[in-house]
PDB file of N, CA, C and O in Angstrom:
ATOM      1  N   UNK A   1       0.834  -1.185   0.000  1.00  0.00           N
ATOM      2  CA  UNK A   1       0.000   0.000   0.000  1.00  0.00           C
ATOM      3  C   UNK A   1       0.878   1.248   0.000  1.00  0.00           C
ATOM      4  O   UNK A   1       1.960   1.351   0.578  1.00  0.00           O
ATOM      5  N   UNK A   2       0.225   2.239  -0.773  1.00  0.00           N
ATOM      6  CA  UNK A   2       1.221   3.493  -0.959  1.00  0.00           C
ATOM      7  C   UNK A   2       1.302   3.955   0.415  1.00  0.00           C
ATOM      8  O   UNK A   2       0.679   3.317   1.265  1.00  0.00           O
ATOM      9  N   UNK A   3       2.018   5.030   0.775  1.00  0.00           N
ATOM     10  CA  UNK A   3       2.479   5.508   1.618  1.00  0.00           C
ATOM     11  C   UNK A   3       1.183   7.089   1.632  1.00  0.00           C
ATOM     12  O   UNK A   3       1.539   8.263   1.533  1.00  0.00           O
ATOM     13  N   UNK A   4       0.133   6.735   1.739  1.00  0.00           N
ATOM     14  CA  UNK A   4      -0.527   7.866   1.830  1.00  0.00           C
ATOM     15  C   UNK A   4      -1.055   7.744   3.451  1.00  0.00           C
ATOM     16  O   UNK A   4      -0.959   6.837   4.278  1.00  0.00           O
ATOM     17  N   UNK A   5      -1.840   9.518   3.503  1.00  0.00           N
ATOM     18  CA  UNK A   5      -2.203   9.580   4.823  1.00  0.00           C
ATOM     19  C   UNK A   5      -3.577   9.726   4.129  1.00  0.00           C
ATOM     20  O   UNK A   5      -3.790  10.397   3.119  1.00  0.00           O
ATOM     21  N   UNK A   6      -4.993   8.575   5.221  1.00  0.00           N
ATOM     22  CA  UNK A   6      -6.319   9.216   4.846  1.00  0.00           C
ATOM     23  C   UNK A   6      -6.615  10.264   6.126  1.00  0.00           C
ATOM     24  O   UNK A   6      -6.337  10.463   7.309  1.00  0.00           O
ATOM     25  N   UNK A   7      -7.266  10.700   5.171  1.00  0.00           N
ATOM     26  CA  UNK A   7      -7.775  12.560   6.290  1.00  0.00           C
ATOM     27  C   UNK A   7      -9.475  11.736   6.503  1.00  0.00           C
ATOM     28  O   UNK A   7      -9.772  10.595   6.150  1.00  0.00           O
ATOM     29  N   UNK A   8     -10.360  12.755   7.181  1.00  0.00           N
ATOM     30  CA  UNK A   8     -11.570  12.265   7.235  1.00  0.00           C
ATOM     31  C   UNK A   8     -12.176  11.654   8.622  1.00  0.00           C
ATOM     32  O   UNK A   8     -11.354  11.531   9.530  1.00  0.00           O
ATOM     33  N   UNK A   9     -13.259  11.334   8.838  1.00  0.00           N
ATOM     34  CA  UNK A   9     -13.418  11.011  10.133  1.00  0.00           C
ATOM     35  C   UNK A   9     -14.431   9.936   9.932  1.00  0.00           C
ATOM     36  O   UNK A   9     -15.391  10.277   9.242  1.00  0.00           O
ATOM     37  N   UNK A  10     -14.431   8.312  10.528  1.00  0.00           N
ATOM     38  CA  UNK A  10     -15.011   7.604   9.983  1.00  0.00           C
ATOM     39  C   UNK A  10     -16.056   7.333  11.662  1.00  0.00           C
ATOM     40  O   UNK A  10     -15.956   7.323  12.889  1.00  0.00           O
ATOM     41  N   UNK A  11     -16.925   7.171  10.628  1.00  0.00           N
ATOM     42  CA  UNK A  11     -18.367   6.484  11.577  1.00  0.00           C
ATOM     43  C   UNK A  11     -19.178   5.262  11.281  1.00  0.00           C
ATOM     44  O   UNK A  11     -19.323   4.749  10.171  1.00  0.00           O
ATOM     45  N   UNK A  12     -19.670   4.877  12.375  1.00  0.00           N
ATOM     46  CA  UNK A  12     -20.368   3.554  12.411  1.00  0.00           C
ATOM     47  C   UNK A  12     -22.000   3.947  11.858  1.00  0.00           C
ATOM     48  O   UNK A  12     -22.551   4.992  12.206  1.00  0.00           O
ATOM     49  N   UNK A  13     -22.594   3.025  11.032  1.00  0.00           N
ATOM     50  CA  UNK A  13     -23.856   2.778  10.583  1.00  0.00           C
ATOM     51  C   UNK A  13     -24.550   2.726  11.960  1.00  0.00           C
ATOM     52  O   UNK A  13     -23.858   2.136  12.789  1.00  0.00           O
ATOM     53  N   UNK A  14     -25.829   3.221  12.471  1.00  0.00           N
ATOM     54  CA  UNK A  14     -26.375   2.449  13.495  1.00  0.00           C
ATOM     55  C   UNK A  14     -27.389   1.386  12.963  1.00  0.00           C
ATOM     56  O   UNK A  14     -27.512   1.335  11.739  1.00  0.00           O
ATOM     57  N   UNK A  15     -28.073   0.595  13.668  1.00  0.00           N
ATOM     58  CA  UNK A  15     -29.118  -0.405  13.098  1.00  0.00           C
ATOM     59  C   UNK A  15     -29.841   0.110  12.122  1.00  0.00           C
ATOM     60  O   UNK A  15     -29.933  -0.468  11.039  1.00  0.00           O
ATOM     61  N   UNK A  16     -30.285   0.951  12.308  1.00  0.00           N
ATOM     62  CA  UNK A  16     -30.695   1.863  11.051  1.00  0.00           C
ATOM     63  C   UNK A  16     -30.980   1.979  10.249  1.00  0.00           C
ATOM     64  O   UNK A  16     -32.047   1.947   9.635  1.00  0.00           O
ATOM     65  N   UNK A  17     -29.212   2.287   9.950  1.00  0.00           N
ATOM     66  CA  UNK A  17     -28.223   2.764   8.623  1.00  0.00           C
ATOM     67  C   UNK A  17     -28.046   4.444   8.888  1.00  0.00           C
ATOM     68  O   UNK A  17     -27.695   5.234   8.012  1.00  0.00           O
ATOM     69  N   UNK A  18     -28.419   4.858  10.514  1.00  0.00           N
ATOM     70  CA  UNK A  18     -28.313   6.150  10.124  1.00  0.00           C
ATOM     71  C   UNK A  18     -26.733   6.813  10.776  1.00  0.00           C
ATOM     72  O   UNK A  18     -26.385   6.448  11.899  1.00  0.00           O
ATOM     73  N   UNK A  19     -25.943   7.692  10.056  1.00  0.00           N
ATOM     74  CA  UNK A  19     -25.099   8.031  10.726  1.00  0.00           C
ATOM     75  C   UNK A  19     -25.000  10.024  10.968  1.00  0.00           C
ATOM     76  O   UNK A  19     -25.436  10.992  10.344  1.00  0.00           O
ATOM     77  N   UNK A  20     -24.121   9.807  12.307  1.00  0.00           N
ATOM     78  CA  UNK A  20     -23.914  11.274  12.737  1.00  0.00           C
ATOM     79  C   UNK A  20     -23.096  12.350  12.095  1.00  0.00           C
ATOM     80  O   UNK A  20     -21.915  12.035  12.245  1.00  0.00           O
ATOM     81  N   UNK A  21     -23.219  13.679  11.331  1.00  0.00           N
ATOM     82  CA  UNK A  21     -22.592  14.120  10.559  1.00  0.00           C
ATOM     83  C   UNK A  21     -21.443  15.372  12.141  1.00  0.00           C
ATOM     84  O   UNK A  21     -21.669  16.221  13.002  1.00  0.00           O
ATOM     85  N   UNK A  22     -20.442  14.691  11.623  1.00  0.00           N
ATOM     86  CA  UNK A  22     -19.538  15.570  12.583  1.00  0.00           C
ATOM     87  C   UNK A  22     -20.363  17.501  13.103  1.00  0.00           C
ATOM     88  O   UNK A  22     -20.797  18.377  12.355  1.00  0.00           O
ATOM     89  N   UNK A  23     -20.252  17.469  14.644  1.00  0.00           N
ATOM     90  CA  UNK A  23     -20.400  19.061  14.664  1.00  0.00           C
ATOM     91  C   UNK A  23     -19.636  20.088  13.839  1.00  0.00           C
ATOM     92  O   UNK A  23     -20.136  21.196  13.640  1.00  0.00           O
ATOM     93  N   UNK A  24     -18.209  19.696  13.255  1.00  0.00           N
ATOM     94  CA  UNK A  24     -17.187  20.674  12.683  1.00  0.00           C
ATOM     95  C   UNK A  24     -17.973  20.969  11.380  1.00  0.00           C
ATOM     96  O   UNK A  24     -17.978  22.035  10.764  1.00  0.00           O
ATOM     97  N   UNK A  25     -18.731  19.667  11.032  1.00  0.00           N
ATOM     98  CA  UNK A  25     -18.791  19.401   9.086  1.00  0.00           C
ATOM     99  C   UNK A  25     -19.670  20.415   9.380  1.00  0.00           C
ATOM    100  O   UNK A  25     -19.340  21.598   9.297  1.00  0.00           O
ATOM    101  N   UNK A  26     -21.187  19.906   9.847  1.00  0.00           N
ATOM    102  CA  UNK A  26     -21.843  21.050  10.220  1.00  0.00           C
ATOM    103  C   UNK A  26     -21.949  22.452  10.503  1.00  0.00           C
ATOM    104  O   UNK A  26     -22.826  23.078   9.907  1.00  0.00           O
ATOM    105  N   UNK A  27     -21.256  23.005  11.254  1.00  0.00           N
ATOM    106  CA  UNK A  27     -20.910  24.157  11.408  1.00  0.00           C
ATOM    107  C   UNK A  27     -20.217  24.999  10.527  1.00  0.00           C
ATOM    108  O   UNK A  27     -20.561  26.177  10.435  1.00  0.00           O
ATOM    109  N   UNK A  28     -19.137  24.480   9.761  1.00  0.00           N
ATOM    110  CA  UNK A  28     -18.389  24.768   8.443  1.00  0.00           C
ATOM    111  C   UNK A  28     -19.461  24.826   7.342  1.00  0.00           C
ATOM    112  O   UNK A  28     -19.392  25.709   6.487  1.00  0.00           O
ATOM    113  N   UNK A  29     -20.334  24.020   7.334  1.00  0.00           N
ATOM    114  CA  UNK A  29     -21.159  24.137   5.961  1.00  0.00           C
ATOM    115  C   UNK A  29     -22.724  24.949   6.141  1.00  0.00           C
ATOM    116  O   UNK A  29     -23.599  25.125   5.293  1.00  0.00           O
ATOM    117  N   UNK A  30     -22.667  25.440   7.902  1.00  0.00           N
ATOM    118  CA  UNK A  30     -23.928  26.016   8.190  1.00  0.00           C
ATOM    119  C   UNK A  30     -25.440  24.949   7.972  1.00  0.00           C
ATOM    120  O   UNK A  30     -26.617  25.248   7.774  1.00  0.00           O
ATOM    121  N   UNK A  31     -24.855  23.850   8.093  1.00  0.00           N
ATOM    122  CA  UNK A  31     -26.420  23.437   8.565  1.00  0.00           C
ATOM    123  C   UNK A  31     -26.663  23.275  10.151  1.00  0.00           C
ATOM    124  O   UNK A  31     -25.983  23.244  11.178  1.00  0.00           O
ATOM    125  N   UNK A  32     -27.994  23.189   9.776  1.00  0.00           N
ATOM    126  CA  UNK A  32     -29.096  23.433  11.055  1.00  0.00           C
ATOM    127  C   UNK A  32     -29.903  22.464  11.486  1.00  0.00           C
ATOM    128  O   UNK A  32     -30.160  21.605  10.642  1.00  0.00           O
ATOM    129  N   UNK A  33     -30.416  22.327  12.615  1.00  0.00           N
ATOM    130  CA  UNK A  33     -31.752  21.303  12.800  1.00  0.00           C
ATOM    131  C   UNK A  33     -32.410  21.498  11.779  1.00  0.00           C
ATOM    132  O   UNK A  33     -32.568  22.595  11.242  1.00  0.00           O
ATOM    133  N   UNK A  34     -32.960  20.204  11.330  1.00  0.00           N
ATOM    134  CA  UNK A  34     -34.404  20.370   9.718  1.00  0.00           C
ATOM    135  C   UNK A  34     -34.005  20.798   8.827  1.00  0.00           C
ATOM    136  O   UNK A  34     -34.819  21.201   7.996  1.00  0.00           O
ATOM    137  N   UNK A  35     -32.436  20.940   8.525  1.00  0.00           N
ATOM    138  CA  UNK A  35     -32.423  21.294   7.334  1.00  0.00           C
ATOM    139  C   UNK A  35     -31.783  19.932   6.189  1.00  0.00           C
ATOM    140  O   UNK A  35     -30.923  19.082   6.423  1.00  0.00           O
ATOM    141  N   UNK A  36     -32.640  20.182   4.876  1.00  0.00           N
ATOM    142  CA  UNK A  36     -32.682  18.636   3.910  1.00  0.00           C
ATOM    143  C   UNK A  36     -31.372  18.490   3.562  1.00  0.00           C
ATOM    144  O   UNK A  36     -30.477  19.324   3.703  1.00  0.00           O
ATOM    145  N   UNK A  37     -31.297  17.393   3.102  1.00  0.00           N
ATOM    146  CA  UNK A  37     -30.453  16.951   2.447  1.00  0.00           C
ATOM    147  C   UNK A  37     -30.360  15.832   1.272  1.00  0.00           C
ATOM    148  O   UNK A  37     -30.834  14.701   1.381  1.00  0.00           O
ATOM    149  N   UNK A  38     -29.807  16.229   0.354  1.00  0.00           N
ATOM    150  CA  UNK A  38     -30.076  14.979  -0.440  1.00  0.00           C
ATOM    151  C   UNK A  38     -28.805  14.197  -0.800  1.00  0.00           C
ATOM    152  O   UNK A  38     -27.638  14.555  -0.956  1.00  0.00           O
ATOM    153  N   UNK A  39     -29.538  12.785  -0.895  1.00  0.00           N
ATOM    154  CA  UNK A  39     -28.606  11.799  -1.078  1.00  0.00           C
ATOM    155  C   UNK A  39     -28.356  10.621  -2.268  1.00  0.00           C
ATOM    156  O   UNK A  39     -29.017   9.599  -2.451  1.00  0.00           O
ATOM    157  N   UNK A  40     -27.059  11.157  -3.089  1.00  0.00           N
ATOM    158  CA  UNK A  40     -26.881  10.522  -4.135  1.00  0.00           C
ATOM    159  C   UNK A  40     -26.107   9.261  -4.285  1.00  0.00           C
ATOM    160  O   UNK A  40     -25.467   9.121  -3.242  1.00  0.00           O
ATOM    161  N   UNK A  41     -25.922   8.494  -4.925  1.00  0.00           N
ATOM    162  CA  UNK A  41     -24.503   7.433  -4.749  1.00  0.00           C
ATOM    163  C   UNK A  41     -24.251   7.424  -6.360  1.00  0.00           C
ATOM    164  O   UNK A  41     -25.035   7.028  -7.223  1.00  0.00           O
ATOM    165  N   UNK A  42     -22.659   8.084  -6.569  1.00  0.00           N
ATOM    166  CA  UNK A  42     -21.750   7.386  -7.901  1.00  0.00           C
ATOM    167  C   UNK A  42     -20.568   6.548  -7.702  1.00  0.00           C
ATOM    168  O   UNK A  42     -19.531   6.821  -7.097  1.00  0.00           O
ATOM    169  N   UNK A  43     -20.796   5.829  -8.118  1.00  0.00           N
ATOM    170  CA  UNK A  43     -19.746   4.920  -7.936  1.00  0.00           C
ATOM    171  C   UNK A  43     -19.745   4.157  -6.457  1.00  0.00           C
ATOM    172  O   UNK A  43     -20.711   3.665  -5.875  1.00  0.00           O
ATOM    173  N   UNK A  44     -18.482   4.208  -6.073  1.00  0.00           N
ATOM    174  CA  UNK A  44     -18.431   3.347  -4.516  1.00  0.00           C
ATOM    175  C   UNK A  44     -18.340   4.691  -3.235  1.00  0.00           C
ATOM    176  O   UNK A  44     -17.951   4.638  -2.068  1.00  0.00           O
ATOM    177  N   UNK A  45     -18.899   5.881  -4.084  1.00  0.00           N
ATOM    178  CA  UNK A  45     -19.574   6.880  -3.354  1.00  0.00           C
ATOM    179  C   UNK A  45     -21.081   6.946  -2.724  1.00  0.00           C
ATOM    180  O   UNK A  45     -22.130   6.366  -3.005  1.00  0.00           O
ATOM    181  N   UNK A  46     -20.813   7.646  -2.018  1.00  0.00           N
ATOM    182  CA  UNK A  46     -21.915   8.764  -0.748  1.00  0.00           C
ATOM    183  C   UNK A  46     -22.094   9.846  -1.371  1.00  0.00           C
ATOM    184  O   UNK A  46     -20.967  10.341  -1.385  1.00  0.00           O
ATOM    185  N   UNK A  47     -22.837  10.598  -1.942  1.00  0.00           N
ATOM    186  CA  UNK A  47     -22.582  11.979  -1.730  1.00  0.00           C
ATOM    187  C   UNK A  47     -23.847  12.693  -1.141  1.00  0.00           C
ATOM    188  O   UNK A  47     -24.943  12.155  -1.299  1.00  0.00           O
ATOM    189  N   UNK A  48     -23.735  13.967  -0.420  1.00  0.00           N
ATOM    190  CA  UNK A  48     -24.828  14.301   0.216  1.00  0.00           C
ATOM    191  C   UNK A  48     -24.795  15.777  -0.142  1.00  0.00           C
ATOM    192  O   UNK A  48     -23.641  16.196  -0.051  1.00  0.00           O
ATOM    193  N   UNK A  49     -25.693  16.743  -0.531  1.00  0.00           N
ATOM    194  CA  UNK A  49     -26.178  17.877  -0.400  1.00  0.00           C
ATOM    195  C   UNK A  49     -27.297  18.267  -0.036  1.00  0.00           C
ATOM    196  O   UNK A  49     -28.308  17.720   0.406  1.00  0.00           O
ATOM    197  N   UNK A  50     -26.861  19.724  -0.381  1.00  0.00           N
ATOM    198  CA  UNK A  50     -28.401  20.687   0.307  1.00  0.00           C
ATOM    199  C   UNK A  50     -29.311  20.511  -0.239  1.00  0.00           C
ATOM    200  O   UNK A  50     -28.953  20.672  -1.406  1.00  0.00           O
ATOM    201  N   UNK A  51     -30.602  20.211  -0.249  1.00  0.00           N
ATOM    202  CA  UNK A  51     -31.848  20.648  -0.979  1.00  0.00           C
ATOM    203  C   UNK A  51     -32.069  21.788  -1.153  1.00  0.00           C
ATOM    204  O   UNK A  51     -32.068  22.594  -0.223  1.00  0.00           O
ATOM    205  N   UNK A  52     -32.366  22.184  -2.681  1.00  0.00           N
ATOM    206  CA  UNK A  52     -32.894  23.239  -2.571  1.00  0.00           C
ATOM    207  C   UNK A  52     -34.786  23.158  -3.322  1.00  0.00           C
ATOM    208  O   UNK A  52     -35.069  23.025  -4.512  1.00  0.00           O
ATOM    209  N   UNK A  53     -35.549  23.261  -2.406  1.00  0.00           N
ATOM    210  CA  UNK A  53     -36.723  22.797  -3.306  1.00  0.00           C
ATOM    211  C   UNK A  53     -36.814  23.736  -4.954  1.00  0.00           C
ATOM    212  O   UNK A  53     -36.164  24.740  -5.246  1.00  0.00           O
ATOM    213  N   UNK A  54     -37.669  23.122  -5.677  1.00  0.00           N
ATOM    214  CA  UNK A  54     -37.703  23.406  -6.837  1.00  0.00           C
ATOM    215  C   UNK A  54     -38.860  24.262  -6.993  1.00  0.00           C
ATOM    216  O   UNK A  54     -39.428  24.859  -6.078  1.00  0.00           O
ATOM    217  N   UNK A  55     -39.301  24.285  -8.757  1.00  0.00           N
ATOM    218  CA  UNK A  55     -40.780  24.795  -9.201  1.00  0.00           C
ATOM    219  C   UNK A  55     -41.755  23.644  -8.648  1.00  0.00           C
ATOM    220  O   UNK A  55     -41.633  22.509  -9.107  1.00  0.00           O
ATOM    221  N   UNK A  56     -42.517  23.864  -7.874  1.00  0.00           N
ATOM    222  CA  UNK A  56     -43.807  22.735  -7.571  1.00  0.00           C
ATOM    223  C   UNK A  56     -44.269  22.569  -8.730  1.00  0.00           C
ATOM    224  O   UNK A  56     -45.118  21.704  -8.519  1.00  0.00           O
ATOM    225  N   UNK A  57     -44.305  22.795  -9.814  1.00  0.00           N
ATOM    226  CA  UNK A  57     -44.431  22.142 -11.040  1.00  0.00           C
ATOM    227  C   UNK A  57     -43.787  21.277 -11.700  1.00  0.00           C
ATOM    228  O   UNK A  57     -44.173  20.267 -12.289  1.00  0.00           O
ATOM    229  N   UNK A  58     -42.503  21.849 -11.535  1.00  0.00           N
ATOM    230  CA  UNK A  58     -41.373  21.845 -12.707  1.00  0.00           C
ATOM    231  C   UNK A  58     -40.355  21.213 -12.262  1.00  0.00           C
ATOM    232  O   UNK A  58     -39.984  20.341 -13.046  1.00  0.00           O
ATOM    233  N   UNK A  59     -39.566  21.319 -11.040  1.00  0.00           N
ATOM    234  CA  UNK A  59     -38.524  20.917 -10.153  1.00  0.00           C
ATOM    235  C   UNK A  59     -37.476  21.980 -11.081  1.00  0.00           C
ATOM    236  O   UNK A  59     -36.258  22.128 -10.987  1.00  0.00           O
ATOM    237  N   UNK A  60     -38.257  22.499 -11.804  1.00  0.00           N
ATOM    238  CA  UNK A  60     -37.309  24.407 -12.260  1.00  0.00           C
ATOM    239  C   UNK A  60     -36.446  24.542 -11.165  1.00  0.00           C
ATOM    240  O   UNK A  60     -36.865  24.361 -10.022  1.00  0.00           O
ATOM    241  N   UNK A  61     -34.408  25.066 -11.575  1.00  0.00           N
ATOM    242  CA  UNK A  61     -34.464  25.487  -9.941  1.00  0.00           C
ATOM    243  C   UNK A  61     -33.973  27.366 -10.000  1.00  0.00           C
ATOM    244  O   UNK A  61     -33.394  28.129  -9.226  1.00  0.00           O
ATOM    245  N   UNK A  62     -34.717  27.506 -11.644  1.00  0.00           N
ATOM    246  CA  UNK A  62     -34.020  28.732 -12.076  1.00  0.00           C
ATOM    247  C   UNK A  62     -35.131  29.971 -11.480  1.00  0.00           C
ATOM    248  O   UNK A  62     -36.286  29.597 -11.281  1.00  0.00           O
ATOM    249  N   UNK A  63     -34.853  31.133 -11.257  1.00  0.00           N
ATOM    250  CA  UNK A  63     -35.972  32.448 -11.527  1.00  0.00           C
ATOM    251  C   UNK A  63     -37.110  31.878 -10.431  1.00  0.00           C
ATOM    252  O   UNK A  63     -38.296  32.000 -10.738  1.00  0.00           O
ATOM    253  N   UNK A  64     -36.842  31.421  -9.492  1.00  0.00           N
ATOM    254  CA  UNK A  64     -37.728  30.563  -8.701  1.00  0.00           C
ATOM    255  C   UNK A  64     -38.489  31.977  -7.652  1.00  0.00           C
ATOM    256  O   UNK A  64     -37.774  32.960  -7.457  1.00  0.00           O
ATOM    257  N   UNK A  65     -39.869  31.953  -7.072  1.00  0.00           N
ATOM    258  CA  UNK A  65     -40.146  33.319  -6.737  1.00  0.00           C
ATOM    259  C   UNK A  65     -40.910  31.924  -5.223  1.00  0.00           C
ATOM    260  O   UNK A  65     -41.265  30.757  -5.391  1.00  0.00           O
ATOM    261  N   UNK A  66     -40.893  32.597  -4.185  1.00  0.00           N
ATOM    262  CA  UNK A  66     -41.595  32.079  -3.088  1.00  0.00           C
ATOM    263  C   UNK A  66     -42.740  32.392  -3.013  1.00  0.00           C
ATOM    264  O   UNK A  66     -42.805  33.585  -3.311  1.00  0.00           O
ATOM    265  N   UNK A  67     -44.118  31.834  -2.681  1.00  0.00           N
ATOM    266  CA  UNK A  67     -45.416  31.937  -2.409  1.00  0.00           C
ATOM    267  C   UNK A  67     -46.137  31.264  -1.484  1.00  0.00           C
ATOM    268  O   UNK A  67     -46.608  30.187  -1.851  1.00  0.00           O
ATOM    269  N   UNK A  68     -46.372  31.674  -0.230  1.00  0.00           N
ATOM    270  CA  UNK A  68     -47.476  30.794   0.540  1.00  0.00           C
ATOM    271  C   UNK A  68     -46.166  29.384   0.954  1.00  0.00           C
ATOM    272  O   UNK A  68     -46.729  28.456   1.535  1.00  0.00           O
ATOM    273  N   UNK A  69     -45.260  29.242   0.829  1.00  0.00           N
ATOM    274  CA  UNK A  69     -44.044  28.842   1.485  1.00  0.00           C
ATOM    275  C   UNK A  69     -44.086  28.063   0.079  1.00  0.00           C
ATOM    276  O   UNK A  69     -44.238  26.932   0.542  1.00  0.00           O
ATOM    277  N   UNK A  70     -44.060  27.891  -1.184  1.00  0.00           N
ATOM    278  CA  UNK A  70     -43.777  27.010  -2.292  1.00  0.00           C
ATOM    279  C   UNK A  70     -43.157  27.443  -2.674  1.00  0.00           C
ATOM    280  O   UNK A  70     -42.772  28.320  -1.901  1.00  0.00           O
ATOM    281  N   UNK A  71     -42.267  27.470  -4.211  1.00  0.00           N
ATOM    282  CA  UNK A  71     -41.569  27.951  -5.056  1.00  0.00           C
ATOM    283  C   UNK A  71     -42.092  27.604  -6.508  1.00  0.00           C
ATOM    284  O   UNK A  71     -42.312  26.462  -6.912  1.00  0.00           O
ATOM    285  N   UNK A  72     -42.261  28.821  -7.259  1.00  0.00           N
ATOM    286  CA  UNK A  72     -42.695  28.678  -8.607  1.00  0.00           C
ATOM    287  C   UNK A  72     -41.709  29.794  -9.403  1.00  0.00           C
ATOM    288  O   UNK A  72     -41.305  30.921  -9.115  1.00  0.00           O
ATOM    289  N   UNK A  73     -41.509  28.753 -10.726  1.00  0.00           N
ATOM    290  CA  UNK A  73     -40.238  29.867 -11.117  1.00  0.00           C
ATOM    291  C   UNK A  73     -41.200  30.976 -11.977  1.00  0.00           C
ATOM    292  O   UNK A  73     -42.361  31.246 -11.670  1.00  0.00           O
ATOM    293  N   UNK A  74     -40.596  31.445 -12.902  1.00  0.00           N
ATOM    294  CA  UNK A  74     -41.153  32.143 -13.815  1.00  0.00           C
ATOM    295  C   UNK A  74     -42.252  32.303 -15.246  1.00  0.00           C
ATOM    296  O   UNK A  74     -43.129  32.952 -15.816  1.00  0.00           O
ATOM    297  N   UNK A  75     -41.356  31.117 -15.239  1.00  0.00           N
ATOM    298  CA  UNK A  75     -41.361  30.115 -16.262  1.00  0.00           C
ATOM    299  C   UNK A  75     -42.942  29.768 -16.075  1.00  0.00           C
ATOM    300  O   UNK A  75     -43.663  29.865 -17.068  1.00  0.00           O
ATOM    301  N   UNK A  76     -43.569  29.316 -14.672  1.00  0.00           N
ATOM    302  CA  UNK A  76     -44.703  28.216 -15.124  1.00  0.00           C
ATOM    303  C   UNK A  76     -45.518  29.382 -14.514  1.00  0.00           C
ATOM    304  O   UNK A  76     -46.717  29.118 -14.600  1.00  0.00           O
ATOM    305  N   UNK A  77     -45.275  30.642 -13.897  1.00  0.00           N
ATOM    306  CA  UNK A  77     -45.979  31.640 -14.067  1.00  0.00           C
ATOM    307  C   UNK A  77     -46.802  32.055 -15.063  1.00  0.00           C
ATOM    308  O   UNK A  77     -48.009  32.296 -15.081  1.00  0.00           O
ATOM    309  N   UNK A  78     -45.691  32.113 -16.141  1.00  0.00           N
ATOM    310  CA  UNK A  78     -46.184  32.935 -17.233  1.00  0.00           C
ATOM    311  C   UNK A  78     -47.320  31.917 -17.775  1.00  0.00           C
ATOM    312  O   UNK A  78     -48.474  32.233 -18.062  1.00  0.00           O
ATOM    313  N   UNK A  79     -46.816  30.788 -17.842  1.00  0.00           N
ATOM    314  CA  UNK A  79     -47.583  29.514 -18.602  1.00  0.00           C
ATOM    315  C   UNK A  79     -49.041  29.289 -18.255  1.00  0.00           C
ATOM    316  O   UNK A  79     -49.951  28.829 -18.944  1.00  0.00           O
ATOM    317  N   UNK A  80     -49.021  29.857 -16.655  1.00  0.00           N
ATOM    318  CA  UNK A  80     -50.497  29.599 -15.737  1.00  0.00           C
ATOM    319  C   UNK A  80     -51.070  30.752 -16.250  1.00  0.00           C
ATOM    320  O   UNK A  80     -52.250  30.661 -16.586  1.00  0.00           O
ATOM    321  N   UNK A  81     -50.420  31.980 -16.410  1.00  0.00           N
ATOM    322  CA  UNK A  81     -51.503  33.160 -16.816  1.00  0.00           C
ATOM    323  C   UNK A  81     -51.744  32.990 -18.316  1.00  0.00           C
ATOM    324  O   UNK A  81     -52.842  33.418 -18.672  1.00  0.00           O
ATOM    325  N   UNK A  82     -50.903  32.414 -19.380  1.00  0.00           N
ATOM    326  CA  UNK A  82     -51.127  32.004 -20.657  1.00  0.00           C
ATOM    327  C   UNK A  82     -52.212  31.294 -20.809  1.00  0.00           C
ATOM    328  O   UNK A  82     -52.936  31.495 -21.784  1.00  0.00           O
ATOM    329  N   UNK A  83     -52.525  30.290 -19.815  1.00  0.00           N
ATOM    330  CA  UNK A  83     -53.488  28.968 -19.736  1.00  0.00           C
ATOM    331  C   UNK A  83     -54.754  29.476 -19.028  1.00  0.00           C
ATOM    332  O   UNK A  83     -55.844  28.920 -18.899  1.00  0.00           O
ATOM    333  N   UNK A  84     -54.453  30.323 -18.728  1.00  0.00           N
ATOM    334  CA  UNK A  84     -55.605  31.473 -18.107  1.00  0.00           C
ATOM    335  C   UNK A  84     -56.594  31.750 -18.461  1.00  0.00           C
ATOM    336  O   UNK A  84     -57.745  31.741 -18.024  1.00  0.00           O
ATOM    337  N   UNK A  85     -55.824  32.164 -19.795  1.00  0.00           N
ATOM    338  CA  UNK A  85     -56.463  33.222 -20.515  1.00  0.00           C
ATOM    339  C   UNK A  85     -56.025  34.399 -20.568  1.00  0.00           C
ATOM    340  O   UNK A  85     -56.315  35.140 -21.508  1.00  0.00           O
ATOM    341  N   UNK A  86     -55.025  34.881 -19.275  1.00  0.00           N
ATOM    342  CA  UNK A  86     -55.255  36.658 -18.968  1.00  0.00           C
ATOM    343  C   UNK A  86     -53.609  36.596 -19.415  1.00  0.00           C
ATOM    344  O   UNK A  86     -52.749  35.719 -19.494  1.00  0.00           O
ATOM    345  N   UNK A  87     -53.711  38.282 -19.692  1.00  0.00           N
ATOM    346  CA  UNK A  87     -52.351  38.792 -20.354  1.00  0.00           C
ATOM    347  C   UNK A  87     -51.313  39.071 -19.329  1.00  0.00           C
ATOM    348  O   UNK A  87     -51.491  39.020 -18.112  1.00  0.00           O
ATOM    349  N   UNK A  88     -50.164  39.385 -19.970  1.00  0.00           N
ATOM    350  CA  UNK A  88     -49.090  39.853 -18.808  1.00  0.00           C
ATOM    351  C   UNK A  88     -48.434  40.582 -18.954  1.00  0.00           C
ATOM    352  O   UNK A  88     -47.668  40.272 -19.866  1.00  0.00           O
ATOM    353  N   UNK A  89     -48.192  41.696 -18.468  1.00  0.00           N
ATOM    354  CA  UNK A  89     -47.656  42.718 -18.917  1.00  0.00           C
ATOM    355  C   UNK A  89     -46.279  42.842 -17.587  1.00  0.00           C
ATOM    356  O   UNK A  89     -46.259  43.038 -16.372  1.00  0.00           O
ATOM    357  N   UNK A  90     -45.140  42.570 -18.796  1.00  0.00           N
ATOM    358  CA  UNK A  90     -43.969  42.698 -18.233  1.00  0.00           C
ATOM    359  C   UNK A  90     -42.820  44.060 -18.439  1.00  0.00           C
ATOM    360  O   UNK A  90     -41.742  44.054 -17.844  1.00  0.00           O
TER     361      UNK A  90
END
């Protein structure tokens, strides 16, 4: 085996499968109680990020505007007042 050093901090699965994300990782990356995360696997990877919710339509994650706590981008704005009937004056 090469002569490398691994960095990193390893943890146990509980019965689960759930594991504890270090206080440092946390704090460095600013998460919080309740906040999502999503979880991908490539390869003989883990990977985990932030959620960011999408268009409740669309999973759009562009021009996204908040409403009534949802997110709708622009995009399916325009499309709902198109489908309307009514005009839009931008």
């Amino acid at each position: 085996m090469e002569n490398t050093k691994k960095t990193g901090i390893v943890r146990e699965l509980d019965r689960l499968g759930r594991i504890t994300l270090p206080k440092e990782f946390r704090r460095s990356l600013q998460l919080k109680e309740k906040d999502k995360l999503m979880i991908f696997a490539e390869e003989d990877r883990i990977i985990l990020t932030r959620y960011c919710e999408g268009d409740i339509f669309t999973g759009e994650q562009e021009d996204l505007i908040e409403f009534e706590g949802k997110f709708v981008s622009k995009k399916s704005i325009r499309e709902l007042v198109r489908r309307a009937g009514l005009e839009l004056k931008e």
